[in-house]
N, CA, C and O atoms as a DFTB+ gen file, in Angstrom:
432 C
 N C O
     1  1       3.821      28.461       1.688
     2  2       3.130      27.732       0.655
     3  2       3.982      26.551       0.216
     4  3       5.163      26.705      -0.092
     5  1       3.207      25.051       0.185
     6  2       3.935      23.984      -0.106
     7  2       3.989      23.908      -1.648
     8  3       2.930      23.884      -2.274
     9  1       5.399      23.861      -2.404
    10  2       5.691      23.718      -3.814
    11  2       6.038      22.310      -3.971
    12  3       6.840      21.581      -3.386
    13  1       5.038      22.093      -5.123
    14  2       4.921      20.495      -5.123
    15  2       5.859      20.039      -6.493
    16  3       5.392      20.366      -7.583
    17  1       7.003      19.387      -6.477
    18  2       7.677      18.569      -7.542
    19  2       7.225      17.988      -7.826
    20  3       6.536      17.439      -6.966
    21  1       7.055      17.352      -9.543
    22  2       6.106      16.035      -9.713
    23  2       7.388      15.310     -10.951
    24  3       7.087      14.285     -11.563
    25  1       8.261      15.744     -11.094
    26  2       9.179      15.634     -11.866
    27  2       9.721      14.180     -11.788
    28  3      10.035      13.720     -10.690
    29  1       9.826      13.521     -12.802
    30  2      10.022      11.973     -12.608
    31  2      11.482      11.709     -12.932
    32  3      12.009      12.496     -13.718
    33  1      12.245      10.665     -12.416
    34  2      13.888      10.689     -12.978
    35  2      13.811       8.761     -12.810
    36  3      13.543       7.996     -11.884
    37  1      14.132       8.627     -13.986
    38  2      14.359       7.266     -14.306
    39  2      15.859       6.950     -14.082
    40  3      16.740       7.250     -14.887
    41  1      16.045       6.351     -12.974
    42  2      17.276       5.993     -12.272
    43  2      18.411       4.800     -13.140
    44  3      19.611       4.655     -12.908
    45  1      17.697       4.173     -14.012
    46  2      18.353       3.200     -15.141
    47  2      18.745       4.308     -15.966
    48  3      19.506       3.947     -16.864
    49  1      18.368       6.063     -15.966
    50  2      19.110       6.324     -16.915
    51  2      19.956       7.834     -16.502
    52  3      20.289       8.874     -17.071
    53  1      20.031       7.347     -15.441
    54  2      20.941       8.555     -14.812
    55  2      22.084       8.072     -13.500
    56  3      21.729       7.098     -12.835
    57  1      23.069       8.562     -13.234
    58  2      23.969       7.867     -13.207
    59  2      24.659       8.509     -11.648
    60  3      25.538       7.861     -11.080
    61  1      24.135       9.864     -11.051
    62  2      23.714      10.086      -9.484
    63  2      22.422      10.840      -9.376
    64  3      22.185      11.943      -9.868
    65  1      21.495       9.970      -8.552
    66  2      20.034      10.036      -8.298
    67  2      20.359      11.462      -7.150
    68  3      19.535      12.351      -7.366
    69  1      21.057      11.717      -6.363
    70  2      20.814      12.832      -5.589
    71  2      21.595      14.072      -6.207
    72  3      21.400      15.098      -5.555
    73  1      22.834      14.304      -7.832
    74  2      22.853      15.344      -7.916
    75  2      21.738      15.757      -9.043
    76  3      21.560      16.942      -9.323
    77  1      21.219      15.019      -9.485
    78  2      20.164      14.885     -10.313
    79  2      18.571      15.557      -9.371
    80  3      17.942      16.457      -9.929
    81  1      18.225      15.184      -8.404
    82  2      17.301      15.733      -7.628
    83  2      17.733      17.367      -6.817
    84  3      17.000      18.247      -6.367
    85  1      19.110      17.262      -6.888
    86  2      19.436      19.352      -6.452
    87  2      19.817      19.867      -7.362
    88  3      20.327      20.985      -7.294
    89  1      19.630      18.940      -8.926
    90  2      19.639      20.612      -9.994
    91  2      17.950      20.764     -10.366
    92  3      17.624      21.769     -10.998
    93  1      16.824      19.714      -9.954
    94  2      15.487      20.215      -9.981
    95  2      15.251      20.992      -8.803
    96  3      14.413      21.888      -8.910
    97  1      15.985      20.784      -7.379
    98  2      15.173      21.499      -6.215
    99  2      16.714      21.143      -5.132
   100  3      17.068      20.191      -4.437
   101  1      17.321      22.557      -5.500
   102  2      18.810      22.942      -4.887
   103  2      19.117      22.872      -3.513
   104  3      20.235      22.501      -3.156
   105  1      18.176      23.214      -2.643
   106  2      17.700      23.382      -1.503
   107  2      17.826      21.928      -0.760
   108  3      18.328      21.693       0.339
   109  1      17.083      20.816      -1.897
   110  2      16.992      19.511      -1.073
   111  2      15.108      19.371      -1.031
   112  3      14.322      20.314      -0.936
   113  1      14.863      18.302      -1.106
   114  2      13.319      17.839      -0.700
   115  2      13.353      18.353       0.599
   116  3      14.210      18.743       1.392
   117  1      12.058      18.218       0.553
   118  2      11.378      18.771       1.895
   119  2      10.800      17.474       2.474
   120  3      10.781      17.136       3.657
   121  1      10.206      16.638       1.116
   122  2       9.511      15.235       1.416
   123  2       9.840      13.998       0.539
   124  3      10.016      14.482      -0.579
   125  1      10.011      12.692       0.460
   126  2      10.041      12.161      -0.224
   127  2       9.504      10.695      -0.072
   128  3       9.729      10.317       1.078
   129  1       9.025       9.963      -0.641
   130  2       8.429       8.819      -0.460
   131  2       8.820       7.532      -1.673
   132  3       8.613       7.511      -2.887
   133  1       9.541       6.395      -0.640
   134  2      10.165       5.339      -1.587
   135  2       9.195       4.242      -1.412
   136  3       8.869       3.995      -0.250
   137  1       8.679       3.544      -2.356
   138  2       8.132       2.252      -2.448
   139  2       8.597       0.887      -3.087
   140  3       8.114      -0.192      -3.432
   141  1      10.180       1.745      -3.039
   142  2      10.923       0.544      -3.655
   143  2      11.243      -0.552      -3.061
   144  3      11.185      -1.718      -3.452
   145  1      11.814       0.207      -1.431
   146  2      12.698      -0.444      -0.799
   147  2      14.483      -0.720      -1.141
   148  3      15.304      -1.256      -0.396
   149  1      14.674      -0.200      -2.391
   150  2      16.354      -0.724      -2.513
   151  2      16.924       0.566      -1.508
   152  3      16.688       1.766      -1.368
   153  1      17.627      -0.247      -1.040
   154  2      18.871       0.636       0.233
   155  2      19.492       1.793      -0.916
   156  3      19.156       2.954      -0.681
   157  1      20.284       1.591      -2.017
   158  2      21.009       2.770      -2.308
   159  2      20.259       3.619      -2.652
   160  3      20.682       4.754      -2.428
   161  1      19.282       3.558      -3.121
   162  2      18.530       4.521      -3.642
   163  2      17.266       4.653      -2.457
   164  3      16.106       4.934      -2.758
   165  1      17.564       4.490      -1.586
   166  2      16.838       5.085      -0.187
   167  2      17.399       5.999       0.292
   168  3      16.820       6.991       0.735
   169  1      19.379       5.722       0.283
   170  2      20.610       6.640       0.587
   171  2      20.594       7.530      -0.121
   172  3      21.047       8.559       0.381
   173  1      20.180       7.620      -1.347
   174  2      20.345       8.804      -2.428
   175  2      18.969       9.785      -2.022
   176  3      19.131      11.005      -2.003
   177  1      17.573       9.180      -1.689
   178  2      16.930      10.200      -1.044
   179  2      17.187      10.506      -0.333
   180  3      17.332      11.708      -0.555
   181  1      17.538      10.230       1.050
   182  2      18.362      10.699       2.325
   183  2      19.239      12.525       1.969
   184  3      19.114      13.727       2.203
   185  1      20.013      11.623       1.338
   186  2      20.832      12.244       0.978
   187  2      20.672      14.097       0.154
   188  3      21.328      15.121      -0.037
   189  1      19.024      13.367      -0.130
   190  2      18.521      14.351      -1.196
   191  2      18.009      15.531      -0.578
   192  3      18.023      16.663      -1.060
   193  1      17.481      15.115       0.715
   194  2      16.460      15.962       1.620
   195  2      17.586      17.062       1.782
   196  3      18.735      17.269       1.391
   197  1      16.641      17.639       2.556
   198  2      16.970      19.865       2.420
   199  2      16.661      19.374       4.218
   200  3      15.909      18.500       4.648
   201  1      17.492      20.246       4.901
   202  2      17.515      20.493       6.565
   203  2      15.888      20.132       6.844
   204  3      15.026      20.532       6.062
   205  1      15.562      19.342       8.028
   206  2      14.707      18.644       8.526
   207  2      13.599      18.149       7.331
   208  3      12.442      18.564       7.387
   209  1      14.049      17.212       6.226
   210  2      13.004      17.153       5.326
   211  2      12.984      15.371       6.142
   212  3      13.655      14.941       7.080
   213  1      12.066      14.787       5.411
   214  2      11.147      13.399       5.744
   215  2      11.553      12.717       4.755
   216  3      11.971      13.242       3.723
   217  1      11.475      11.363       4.959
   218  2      11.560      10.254       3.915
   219  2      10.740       9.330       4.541
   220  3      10.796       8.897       5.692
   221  1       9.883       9.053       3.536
   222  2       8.817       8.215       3.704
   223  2       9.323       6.302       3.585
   224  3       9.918       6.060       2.535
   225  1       9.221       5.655       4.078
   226  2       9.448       4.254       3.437
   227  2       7.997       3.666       3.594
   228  3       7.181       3.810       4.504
   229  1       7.925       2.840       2.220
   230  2       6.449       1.540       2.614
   231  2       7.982       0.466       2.874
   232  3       7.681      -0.264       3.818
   233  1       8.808       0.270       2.609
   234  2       8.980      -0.981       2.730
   235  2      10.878      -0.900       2.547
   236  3      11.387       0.086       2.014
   237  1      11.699      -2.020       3.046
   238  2      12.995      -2.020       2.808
   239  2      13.334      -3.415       2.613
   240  3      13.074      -4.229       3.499
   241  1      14.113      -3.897       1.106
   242  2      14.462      -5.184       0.916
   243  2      15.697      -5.072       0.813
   244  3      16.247      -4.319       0.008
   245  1      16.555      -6.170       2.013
   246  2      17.955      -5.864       1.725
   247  2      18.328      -5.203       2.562
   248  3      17.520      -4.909       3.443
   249  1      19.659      -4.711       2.637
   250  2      20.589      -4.218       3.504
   251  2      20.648      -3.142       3.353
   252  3      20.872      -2.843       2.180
   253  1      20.475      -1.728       4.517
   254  2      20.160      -0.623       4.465
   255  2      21.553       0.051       4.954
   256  3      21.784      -0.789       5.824
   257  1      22.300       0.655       5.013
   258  2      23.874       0.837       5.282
   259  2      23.509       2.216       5.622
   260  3      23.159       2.866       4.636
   261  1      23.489       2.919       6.862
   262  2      23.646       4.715       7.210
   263  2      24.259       5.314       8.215
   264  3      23.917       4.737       9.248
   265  1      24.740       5.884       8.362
   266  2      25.360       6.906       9.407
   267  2      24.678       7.610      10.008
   268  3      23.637       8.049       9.518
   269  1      25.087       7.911      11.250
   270  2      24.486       8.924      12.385
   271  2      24.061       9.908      11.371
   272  3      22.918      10.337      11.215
   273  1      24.975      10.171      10.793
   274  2      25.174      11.711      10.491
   275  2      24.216      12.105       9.291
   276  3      23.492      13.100       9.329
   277  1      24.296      11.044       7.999
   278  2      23.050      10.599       7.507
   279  2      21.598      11.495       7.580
   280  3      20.951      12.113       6.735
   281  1      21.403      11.192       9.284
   282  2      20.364      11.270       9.850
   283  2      20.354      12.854      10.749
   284  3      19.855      13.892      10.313
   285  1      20.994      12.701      11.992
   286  2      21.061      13.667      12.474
   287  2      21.787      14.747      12.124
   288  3      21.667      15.728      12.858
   289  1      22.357      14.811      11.389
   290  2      23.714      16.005      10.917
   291  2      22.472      17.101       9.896
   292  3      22.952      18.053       9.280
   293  1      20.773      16.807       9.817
   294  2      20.282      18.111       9.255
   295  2      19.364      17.849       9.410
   296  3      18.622      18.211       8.498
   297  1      18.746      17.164      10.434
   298  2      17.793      16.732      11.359
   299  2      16.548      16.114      10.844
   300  3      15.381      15.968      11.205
   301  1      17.193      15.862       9.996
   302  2      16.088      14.455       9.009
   303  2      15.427      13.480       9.530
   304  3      15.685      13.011      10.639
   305  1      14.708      13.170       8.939
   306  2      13.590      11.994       9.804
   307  2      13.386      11.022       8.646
   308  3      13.165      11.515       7.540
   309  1      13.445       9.462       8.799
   310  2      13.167       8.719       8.206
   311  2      11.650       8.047       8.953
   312  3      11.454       7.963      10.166
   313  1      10.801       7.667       7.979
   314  2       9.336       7.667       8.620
   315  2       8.732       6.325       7.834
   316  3       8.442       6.407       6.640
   317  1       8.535       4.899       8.692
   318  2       7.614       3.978       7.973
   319  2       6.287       3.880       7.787
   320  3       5.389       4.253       8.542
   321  1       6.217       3.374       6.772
   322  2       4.690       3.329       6.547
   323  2       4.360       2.370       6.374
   324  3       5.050       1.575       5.737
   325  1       2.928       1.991       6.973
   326  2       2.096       0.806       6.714
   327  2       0.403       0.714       6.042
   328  3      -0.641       0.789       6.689
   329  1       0.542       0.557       4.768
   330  2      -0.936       1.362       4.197
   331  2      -0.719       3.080       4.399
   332  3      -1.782       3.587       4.758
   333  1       0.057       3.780       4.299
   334  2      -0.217       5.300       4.209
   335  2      -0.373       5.406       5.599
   336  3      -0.660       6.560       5.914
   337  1      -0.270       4.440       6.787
   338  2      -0.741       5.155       8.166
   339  2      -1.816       5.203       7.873
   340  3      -2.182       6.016       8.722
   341  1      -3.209       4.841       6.986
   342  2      -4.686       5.473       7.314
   343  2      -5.740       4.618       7.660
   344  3      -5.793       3.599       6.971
   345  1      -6.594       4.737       8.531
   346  2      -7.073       4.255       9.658
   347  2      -8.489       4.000       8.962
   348  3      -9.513       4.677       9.057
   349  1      -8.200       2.565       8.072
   350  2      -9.188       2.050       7.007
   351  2     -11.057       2.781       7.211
   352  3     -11.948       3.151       6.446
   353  1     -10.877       2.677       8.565
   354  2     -12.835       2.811       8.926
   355  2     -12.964       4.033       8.648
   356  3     -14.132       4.422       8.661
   357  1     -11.876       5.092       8.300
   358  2     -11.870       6.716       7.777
   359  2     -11.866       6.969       6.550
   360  3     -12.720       7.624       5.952
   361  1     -10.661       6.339       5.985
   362  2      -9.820       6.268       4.600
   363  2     -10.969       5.214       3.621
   364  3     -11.277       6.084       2.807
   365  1     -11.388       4.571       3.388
   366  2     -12.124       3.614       2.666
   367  2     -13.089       4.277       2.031
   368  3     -13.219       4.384       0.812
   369  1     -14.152       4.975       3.349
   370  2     -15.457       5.324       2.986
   371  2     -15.344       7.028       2.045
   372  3     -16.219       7.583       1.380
   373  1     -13.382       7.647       2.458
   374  2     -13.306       8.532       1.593
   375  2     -12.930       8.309       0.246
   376  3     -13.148       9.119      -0.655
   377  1     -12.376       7.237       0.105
   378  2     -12.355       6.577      -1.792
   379  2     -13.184       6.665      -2.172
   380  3     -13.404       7.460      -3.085
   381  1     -14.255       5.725      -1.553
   382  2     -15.594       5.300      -2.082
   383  2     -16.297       6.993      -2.756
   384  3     -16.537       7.185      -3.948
   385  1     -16.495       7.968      -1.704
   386  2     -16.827       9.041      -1.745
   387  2     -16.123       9.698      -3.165
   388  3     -16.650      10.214      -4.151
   389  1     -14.907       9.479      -2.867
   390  2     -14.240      10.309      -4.374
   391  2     -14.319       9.506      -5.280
   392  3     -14.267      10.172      -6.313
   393  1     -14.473       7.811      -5.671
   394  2     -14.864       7.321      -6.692
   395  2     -16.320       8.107      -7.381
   396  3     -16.422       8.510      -8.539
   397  1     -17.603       8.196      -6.063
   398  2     -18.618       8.451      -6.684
   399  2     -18.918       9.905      -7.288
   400  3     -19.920      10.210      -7.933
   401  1     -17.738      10.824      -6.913
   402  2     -18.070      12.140      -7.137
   403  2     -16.666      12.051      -8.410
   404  3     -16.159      13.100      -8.807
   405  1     -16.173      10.652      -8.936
   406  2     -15.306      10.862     -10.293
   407  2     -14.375      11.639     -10.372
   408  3     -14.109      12.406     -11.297
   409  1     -13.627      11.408      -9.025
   410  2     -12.301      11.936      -8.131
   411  2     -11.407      10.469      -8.147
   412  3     -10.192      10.608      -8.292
   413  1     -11.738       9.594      -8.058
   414  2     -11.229       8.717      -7.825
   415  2     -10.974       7.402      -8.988
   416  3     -11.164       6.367      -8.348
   417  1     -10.662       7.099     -10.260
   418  2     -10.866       6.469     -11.383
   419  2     -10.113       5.446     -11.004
   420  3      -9.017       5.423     -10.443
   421  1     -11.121       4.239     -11.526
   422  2     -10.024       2.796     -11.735
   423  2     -10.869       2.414     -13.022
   424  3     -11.920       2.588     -13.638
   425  1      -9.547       1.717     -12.973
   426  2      -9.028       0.754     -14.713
   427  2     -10.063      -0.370     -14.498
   428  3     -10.258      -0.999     -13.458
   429  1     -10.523      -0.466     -15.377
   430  2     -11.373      -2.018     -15.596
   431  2     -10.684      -3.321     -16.004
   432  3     -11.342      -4.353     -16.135
């Protein structure tokens, strides 16, 4: 069973982003997804993941600095994204669908 974190950490007010993410989940992420793009705090998720967890990127600005080991030393996967990966002529007509069934809310 997948246990979902929703726990938010405001990085302007904490001072290490990855021992801060293993006293919520000790183990390490399983998943994580950056839309920031800043390199250190891409390293600090890296860093954060639990043996073969994922890191999602939409995007990287700037200079990304990592080690083999980083990566392969607990068989982590760093994974880009472009739009979520979803294959608009699929993904669109399912918004639309959850807008009309009031699954889906936007701001006016």
């Amino acid at each position: 069973m997948l246990k979902v974190t929703t726990d938010v950490i405001n990085t302007a007010k904490v001072d290490d982003v990855e021992t801060t993410i293993r006293k919520i989940v000790p183990a390490g992420l399983d998943y994580a997804v950056d839309s920031i793009g800043y390199g250190p705090l891409i390293t600090d998720l890296l860093h954060s993941l639990g043996t073969d967890g994922k890191l999602y990127l939409i995007g990287i600005a700037g200079k990304l600095d990592l080690t083999g080991m980083d990566i392969i030393g607990e068989s982590k996967q760093i994974i880009g994204l472009i739009e979520g990966d979803a294959i608009p002529q699929l993904f669109i007509p399912k918004l639309i669908k959850y807008f009309k069934k009031g699954k889906f809310p936007l701001i006016n």
